[in-house]
C-alpha positions as CSV (number, residue, x, y, z in Angstrom):
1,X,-138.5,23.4,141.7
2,X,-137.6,20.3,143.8
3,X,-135.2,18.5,144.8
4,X,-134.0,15.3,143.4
5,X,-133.7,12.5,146.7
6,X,-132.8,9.4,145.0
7,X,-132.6,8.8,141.0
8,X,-134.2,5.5,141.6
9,X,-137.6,6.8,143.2
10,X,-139.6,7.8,140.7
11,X,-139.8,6.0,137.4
12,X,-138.9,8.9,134.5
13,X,-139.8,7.7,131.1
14,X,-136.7,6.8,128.9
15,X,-135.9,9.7,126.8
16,X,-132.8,11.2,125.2
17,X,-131.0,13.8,127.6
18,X,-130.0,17.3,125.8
19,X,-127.2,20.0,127.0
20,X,-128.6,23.2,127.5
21,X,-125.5,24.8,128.9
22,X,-122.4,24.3,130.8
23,X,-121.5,26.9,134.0
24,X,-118.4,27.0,136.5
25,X,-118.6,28.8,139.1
26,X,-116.2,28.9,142.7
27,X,-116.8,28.3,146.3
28,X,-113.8,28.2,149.0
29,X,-112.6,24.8,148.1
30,X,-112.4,25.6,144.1
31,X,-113.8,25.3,140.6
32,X,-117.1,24.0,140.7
33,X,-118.9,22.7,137.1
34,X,-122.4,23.2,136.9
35,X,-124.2,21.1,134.1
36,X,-128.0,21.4,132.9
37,X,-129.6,18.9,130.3
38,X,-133.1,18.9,129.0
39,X,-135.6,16.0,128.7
40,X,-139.5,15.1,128.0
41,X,-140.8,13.5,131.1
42,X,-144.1,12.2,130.5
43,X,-144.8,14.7,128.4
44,X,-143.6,17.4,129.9
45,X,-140.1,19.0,128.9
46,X,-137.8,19.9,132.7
47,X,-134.4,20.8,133.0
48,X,-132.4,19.6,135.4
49,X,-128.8,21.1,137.2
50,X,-126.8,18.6,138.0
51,X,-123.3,19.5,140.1
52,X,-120.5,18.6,142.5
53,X,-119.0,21.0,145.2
54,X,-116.1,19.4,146.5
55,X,-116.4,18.5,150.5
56,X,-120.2,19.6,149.7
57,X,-123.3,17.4,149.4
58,X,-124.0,16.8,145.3
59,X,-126.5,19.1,143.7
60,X,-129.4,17.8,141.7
61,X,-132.3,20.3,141.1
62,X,-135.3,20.0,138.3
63,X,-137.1,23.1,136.9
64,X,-140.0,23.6,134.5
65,X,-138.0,26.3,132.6
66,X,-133.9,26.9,131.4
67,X,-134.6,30.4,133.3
68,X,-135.4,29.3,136.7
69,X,-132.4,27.0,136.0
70,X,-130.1,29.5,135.6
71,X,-131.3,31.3,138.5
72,X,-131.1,29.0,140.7
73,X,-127.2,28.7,139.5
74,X,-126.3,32.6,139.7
75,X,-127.8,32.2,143.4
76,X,-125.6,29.6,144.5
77,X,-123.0,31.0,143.0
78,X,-123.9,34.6,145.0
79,X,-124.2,32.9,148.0
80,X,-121.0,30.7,147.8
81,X,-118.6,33.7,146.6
82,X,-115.1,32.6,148.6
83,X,-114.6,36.4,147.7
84,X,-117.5,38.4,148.8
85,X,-118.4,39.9,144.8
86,X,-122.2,40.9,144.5
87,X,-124.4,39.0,142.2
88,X,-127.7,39.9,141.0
89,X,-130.8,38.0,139.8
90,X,-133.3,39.8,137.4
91,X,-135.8,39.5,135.1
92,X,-135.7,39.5,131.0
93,X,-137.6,39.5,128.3
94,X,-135.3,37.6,126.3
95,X,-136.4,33.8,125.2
96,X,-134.1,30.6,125.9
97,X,-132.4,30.6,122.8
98,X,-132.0,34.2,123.0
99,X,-130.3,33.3,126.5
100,X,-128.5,31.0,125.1
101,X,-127.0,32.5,122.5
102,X,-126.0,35.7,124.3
103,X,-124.1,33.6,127.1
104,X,-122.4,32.4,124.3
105,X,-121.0,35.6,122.7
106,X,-120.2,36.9,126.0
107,X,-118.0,34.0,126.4
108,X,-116.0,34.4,123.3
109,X,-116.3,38.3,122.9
110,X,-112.2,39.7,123.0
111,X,-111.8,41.8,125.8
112,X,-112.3,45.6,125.6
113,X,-115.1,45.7,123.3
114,X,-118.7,45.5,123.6
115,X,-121.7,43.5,121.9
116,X,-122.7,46.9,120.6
117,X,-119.4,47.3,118.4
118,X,-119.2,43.6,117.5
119,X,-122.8,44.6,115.6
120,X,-121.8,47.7,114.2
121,X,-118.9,46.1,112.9
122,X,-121.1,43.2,111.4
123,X,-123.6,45.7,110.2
124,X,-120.7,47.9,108.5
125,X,-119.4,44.6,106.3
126,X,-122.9,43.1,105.6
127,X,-123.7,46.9,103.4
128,X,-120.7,46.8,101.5
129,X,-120.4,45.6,97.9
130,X,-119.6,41.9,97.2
131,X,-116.7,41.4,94.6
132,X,-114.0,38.9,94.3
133,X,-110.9,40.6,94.8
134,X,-109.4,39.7,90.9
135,X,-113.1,41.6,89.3
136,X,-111.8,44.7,91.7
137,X,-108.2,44.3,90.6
138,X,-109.5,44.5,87.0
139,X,-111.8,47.4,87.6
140,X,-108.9,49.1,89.4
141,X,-106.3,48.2,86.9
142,X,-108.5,49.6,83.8
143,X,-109.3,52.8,86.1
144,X,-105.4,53.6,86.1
145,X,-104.5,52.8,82.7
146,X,-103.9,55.2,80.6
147,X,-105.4,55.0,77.0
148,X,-106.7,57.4,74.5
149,X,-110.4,56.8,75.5
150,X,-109.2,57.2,80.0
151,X,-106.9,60.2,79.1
152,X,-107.3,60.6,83.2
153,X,-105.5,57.2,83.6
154,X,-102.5,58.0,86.2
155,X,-100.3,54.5,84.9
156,X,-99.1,56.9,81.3
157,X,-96.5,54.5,80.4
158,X,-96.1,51.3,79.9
159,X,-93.2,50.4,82.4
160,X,-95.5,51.7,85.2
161,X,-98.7,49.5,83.9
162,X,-96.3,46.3,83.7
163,X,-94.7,47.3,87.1
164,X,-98.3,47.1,88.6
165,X,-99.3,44.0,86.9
166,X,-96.0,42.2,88.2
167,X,-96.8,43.0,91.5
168,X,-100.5,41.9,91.5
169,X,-100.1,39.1,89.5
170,X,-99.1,36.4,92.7
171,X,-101.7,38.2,94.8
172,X,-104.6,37.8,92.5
173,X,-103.1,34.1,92.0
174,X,-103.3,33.3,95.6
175,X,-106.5,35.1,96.7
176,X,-108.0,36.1,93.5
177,X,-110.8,34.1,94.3
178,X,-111.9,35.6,97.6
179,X,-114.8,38.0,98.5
180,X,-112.8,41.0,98.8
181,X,-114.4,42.7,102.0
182,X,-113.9,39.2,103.8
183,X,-109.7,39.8,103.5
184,X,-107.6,40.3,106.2
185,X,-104.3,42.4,106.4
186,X,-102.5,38.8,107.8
187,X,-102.9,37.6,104.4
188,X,-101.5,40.2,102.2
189,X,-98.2,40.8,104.2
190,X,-96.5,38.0,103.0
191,X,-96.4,39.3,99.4
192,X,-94.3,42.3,100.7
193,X,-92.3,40.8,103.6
194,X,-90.3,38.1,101.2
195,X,-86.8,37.4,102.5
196,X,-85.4,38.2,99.1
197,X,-87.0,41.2,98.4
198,X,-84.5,44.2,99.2
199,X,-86.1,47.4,101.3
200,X,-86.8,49.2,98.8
201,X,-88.6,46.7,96.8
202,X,-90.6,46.0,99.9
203,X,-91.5,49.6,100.5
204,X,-92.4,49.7,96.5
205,X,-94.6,46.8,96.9
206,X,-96.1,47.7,99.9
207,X,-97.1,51.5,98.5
208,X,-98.7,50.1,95.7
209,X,-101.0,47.2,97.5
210,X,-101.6,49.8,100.0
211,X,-102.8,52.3,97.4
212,X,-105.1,49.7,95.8
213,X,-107.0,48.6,98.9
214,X,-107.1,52.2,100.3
215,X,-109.2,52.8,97.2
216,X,-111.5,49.7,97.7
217,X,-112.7,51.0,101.3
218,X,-113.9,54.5,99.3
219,X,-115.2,52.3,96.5
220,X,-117.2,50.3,99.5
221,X,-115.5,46.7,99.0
222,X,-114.7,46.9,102.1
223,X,-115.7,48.4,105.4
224,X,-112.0,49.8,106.2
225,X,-108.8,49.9,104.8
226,X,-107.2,46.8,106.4
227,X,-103.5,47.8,106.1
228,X,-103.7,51.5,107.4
229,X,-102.3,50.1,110.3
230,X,-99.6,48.0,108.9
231,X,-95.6,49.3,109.6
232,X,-94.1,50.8,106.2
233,X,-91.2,49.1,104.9
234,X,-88.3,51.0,106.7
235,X,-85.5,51.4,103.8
236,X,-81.8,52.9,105.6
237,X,-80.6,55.9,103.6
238,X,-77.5,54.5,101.5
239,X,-74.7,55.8,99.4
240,X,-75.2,57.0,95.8
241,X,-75.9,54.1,93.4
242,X,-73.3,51.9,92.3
243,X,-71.7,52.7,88.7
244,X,-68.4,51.7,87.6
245,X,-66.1,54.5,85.7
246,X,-64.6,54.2,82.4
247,X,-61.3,52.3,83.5
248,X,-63.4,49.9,85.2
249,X,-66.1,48.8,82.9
250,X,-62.7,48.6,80.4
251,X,-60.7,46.4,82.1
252,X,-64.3,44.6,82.7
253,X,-64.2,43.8,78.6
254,X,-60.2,43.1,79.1
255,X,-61.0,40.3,81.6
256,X,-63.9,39.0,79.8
257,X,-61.8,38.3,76.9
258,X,-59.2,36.4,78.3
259,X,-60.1,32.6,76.8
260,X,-61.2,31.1,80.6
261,X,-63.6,33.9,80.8
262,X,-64.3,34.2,77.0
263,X,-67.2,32.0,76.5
264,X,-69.4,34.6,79.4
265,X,-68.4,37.8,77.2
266,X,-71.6,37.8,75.1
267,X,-73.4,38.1,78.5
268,X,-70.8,41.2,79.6
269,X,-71.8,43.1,76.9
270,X,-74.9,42.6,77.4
271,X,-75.5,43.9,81.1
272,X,-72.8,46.6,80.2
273,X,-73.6,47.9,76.9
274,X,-77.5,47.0,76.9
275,X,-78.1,47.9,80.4
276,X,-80.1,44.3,80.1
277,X,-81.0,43.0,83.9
278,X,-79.2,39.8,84.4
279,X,-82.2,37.2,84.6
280,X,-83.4,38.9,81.1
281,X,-80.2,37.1,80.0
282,X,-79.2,34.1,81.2
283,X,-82.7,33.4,82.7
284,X,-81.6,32.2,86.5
285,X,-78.9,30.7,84.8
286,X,-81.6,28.1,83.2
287,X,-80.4,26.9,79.5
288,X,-84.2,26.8,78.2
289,X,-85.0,30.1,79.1
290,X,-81.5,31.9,78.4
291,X,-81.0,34.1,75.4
292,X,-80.1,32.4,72.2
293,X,-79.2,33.9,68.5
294,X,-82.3,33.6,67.4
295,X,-83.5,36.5,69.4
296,X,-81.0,38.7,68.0
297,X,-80.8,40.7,64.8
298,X,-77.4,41.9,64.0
299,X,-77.7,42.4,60.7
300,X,-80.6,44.1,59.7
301,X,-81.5,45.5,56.3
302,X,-81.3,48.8,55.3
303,X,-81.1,51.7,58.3
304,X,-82.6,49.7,60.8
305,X,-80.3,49.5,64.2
306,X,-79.6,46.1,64.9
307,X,-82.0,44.8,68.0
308,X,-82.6,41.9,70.6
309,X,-86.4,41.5,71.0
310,X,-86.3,40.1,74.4
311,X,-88.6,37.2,75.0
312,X,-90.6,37.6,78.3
313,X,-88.7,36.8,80.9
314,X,-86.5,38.4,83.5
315,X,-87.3,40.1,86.8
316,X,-90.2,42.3,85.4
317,X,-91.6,39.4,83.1
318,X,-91.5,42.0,79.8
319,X,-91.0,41.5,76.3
320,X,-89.5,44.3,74.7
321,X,-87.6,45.2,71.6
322,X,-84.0,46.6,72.7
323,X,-81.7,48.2,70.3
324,X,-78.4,47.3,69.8
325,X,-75.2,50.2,69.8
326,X,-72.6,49.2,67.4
327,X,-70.1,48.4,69.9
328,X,-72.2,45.8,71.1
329,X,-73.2,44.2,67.9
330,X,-69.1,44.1,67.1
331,X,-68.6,42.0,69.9
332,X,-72.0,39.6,69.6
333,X,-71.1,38.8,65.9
334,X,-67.3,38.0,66.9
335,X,-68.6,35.5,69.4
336,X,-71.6,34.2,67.3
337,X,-68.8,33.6,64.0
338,X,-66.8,31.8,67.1
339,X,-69.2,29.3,67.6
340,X,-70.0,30.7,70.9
341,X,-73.5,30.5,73.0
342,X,-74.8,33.9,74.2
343,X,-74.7,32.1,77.6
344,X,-72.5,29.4,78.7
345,X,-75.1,26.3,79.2
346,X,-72.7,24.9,81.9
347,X,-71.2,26.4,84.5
348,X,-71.9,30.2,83.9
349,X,-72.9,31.4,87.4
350,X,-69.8,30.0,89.2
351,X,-67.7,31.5,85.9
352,X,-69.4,34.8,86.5
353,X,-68.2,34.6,90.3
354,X,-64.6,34.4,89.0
355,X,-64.5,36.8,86.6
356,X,-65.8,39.6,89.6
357,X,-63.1,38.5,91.7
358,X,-60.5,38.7,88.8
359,X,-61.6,41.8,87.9
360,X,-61.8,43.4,91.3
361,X,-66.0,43.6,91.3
362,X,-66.8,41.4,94.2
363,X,-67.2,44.7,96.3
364,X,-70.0,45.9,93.7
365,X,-73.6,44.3,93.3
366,X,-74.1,42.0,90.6
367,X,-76.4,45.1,89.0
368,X,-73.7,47.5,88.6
369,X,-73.6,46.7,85.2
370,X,-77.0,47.9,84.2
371,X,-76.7,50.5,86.5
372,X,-73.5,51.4,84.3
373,X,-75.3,51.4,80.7
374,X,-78.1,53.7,82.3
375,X,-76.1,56.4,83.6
376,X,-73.8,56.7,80.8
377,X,-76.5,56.6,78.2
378,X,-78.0,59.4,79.8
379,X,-74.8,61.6,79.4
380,X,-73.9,60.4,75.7
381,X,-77.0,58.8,73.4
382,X,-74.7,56.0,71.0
383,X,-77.4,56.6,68.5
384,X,-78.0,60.2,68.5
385,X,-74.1,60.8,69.8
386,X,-75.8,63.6,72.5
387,X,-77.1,63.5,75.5
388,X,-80.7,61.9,76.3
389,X,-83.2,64.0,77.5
390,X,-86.4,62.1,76.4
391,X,-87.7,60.0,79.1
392,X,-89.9,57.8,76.6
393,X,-86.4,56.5,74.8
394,X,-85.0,55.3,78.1
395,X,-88.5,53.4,78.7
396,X,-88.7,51.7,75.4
397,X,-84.3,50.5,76.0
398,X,-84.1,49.7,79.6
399,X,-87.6,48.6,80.5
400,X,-87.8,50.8,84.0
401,X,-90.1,53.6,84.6
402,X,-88.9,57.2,85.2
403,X,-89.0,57.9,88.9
404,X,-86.7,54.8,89.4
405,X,-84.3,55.8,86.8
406,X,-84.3,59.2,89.1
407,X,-83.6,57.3,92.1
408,X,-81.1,55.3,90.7
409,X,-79.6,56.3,87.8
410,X,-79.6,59.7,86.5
411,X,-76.4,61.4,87.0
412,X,-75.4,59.7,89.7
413,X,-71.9,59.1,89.0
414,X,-69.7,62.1,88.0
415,X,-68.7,61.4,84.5
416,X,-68.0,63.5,81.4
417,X,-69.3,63.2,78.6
418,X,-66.1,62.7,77.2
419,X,-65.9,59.6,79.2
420,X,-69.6,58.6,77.9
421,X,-68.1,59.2,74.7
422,X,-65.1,56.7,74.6
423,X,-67.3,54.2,76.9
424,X,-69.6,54.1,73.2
425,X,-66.8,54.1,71.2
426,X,-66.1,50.9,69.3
C-alpha cells in the first residue's frame, strides 16, 4: 500500500477505470463517501480508494487487492467513529466477488431477517413444482367436479360448478399465464375487494380463492399459502331477507299495468313470477343483449310447460332452460299480441325507477323480486300445486345453488301457503 502524492508523478498507462464498490462512512464533521475503482497498470491490476473528509486532507490510497482496500476503509472508519462504536478487521476465506456480492445483499436485506432465511426461503420455492396458474386451475377444477367417473367430486351440482367457474374466470384471464409459485397475495386481492361487490359476495369470493390456493401449497405449487394471512371479508349481521307479501307483489302488477308503466310489465313478471335476476333480463339495460320473443316458448305442443331458455348472460353468465307458470305466460302473450318488447329499448331503467317509487318499493333492493318468486315457490310448487321439497328443481328454475337459497330464501318470510296459493293463481 502507498500513498498517492501527486496524480501527475508517475506516468500510469491509459486504461479504462472500473467501480468495485461504493462505502460511506462518518467522522465528526459528517457523511463521508468512500469510492474504489480498479485498473491494469502496466500490467498489473490495483485498486485504488479515493475520498473526501470534509476539513480533512483528501484520501488517495492504491492496493494490490479489493481486500486490503476494504481494510484499509473499515480502519479509517474505526478510527474516525464521532461515536465511539467498535469495529473489527478480520480475515476470510471468501473471494472478491464473493465480497462483493455479500456487501450487496446485506445492503438491501429487510430488516429483521437474516441471510440464512432469505436462502431457506429461496431454497423452499426453487423445489416446488412449476405450473402456470390456469394448468392448476384446470387440474383443480376437474378434481372438484363431480361426474360419474370422480363420484368423490365435492362441486355435485351444476350451480356450484358454474359458481366456481364465474369467479375464476377474470383471475385466470389476468394472471393465467403466470408461474403459479411466483404469485403474490397483492395480486389476488383485487378480484375480492371490488367496490361493487356487496360483503357477502366478497366474503364468497374470497372463501373460494382462498380454498384453491390453500390446496396448491399441499399440492407443492407453491411454498406457502400466500393468503393465510389476508383479513376475511367482514359481512355485518342484517335483517331477514327482503320479500314482499301478497298485497305488495299485487299492487306491484296493478302499477305495472297502468299504460306509463305498461310497456316494463313483461319485465315485472318476470323477476316476480320467474324469480329471473334482473341483468338475465334486460341485460344492464343493453337492447342487444336484453330478452326478446324469440327466447320464449309460450305455446308449446302437447304437455310441455311453456319455457324461456335464457341465453347466457346475467350476473352468473348461465344459460338455462326456465319454465314458465301459467300466470306468467297469461301476461307475456297479452303483451307479445300488444306489440310490446319484453324490454323497453329506451328508457327502461329510469321507467323502472318510477314505477318503485309509485309503488312504494324504493325502501326494498332492486332484488326483492327474485327474492319474492323463491320464497313463495318454496311454500306452493305452480306446477305440482304443493310445496317444493326437492332441491334439484329449485337449481334447474332459479339458477342458485342450495346453501344460498338457505341463506336467503327459504322460509324467510312468514307466509301461508294460502298466500302462495293466490300469489300463483292466475
Amino acid at each position: 500500500m502507498f500513498e498517492i502524492k501527486e496524480m501527475g508523478a508517475e506516468k500510469r498507462s491509459k486504461t479504462l477505470k472500473k467501480e468495485v464498490f461504493s462505502l460511506s462512512a462518518t467522522n465528526r464533521y459528517g457523511k463521508v463517501n468512500f469510492r474504489c475503482t480498479k485498473r491494469k497498470n502496466h500490467g498489473n491490476r490495483e485498486y485504488r480508494l479515493v475520498a473526501q473528509p470534509k476539513n480533512e486532507k483528501r484520501i488517495d490510497l492504491l492496493f494490490e487487492t479489493e481486500i486490503e482496500a476494504r481494510q484499509s476503509f473499515y480502519k479509517w472508519q474505526s478510527e474516525n467513529n464521532p461515536c465511539g462504536m467498535s469495529f473489527r478487521v478480520i480475515t476470510t476465506t471468501l473471494t472478491d466477488e464473493q465480497l462483493r456480492d455479500a456487501t450487496q445483499a446485506f445492503d438491501r436485506i429487510p430488516d429483521g431477517v437474516t441471510l440464512s432465511e432469505l436462502i431457506s426461503q429461496y431454497e423452499l420455492k426453487k423445489e416446488v413444482t412449476s405450473i402456470s396458474l390456469k394448468d392448476a386451475w384446470e387440474e383443480y377444477r376437474i378434481l372438484n367436479t363431480w361426474t360419474p367417473k370422480n363420484r368423490d367430486g365435492r362441486w355435485t351440482k351444476k350451480p356450484t360448478v358454474m359458481e366456481q367457474e364465474y369467479i375464476f374466470r377474470p383471475i385466470v384471464k389476468k394472471l393465467g399465464w403466470k408461474q403459479l409459485k411466483n404469485l403474490k397475495a397483492e395480486e389476488l386481492s383485487p378480484f375480492w375487494q371490488k367496490q361493487k361487490f356487496s360483503d357477502r359476495t366478497r366474503l364468497n369470493h374470497f372463501k373460494k380463492i382462498k380454498a384453491f390456493f390453500s390446496w396448491c401449497q399441499k399440492k407443492n405449487y407453491h411454498h406457502k399459502d400466500i393468503l393465510a394471512l389476508e383479513l376475511t371479508p367482514k359481512v355485518p349481521k342484517t335483517e331477514s331477507t327482503q320479500v314482499l307479501t301478497l298485497s305488495q307483489a299485487e299492487n306491484l302488477l296493478e302499477v305495472a299495468s297502468r299504460p306509463k308503466f305498461i310497456k316494463l310489465k313483461p319485465f315485472i313478471a318476470l323477476s316476480l313470477l320467474a324469480g329471473l335476476r334482473a341483468g338475465e333480463i334486460h341485460g344492464n339495460w343493453d337492447s342487444e343483449q336484453a330478452l326478446t320473443w324469440d327466447d320464449f316458448n309460450l305455446n308449446p305442443e302437447g304437455k310441455e310447460i311453456p319455457y324461456l331458455a335464457l341465453p347466457f348472460v346475467g350476473k352468473m353468465k348461465s344459460s338455462r332452460r326456465v319454465e314458465l307458470p301459467q300466470k306468467l305466460v297469461e301476461i307475456l302473450i297479452d303483451a307479445k299480441d300488444a306489440g310490446m318488447e319484453v324490454v323497453p329499448s329506451k328508457n327502461g331503467v329510469n321507467l323502472w325507477k318510477k314505477l318503485r317509487k309509485e309503488s312504494g318499493l324504493s325502501k326494498f333492493k332492486p332484488n326483492v323480486l327474485r327474492h319474492t318468486a323463491i320464497s313463495f315457490f318454496y311454500r306452493h310448487n305452480p306446477f305440482t300445486n304443493q310445496e317444493t321439497l326437492e332441491e334439484s328443481l329449485m337449481d334447474k328454475q332459479f339458477g342458485n345453488g342450495e346453501d344460498v337459497r338457505d341463506r336467503h330464501y327459504k322460509n324467510v318470510a312468514k307466509m301461508t301457503i294460502t298466500d302462495a296459493q293466490r300469489f300463483w293463481a292466475c
